[in-house]
C-alpha positions as CSV (number, residue, x, y, z in Angstrom):
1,X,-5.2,15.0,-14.9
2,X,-5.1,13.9,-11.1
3,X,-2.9,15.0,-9.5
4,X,-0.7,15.1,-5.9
5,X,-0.4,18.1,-4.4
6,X,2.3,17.3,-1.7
7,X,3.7,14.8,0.6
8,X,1.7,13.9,3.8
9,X,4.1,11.8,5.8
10,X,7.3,9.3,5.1
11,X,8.1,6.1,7.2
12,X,11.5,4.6,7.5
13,X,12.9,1.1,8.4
14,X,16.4,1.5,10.3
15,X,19.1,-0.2,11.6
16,X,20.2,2.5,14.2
17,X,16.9,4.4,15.4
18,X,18.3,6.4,18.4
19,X,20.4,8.0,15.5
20,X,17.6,8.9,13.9
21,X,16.1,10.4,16.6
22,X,18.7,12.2,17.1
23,X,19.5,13.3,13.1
24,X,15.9,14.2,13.2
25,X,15.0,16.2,16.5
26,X,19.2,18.1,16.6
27,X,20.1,18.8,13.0
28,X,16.4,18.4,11.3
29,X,14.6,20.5,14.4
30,X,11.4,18.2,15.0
31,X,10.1,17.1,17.8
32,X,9.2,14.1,19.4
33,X,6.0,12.6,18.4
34,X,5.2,9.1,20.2
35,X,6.9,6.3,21.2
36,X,5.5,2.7,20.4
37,X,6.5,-0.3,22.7
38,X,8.1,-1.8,19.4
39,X,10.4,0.6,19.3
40,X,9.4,2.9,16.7
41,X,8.6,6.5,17.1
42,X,7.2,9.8,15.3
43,X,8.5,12.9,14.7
44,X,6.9,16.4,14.1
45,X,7.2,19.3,12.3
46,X,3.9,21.3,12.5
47,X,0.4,20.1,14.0
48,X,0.2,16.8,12.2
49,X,0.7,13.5,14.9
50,X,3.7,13.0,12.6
51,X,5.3,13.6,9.6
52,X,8.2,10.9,9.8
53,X,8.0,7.7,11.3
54,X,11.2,5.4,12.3
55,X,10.9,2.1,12.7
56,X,13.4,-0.6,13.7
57,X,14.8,-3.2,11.1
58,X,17.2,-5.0,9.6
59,X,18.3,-2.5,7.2
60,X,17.6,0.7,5.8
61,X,15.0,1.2,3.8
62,X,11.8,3.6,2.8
63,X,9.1,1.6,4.7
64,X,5.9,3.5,3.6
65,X,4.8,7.2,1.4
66,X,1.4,9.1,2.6
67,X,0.8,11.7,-0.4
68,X,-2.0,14.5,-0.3
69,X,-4.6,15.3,-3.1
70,X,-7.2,17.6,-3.6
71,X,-10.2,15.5,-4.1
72,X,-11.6,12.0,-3.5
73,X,-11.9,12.1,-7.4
74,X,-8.2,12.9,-7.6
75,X,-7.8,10.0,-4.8
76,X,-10.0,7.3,-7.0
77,X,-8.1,8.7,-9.9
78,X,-4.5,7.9,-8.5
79,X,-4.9,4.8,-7.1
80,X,-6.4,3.5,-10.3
81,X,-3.1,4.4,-12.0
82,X,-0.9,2.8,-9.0
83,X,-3.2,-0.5,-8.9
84,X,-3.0,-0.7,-13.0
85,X,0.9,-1.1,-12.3
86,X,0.9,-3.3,-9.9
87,X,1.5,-1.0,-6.7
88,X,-0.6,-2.1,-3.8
89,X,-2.5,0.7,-2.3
């Protein structure tokens, strides 16, 4: 069976992002990935452009999940599942 094999990256909606920022690059240790005029920004932890993203919003809330698999078969695979469930890929 198809399978993931680990979490790529991890976005976030939030209502205080300069908390974030700092949560992420003091207590978590990443760094400072870019800056978009909108407000949101990236943050690193190895040689990925980024492995969080914060975003500004309303409220606080998982915006959007990257996952990793092996294969394009294991891709095809996965997102069959998701779409047969609804979940828009």
């Amino acid at each position: 069976m198809s399978s993931v094999t680990q979490l790529g990256y991890i976005g976030f909606k939030v209502t205080c992002p300069e908390k974030w920022e700092q949560f992420g690059t003091q207590f978590l240790g990443l760094t400072l990935g870019q800056r978009f005029e909108t407000g949101a920004f990236t943050l690193r932890m190895d040689n990925r452009i980024s492995r969080l993203t914060i975003t500004p919003g309303d409220k606080d809330d998982l915006d959007f999940v990257g996952w990793e698999v092996a294969t394009q078969s294991d891709l095809n695979a996965i997102r069959g599942r998701l779409e047969a469930r609804g979940i828009e890929v």
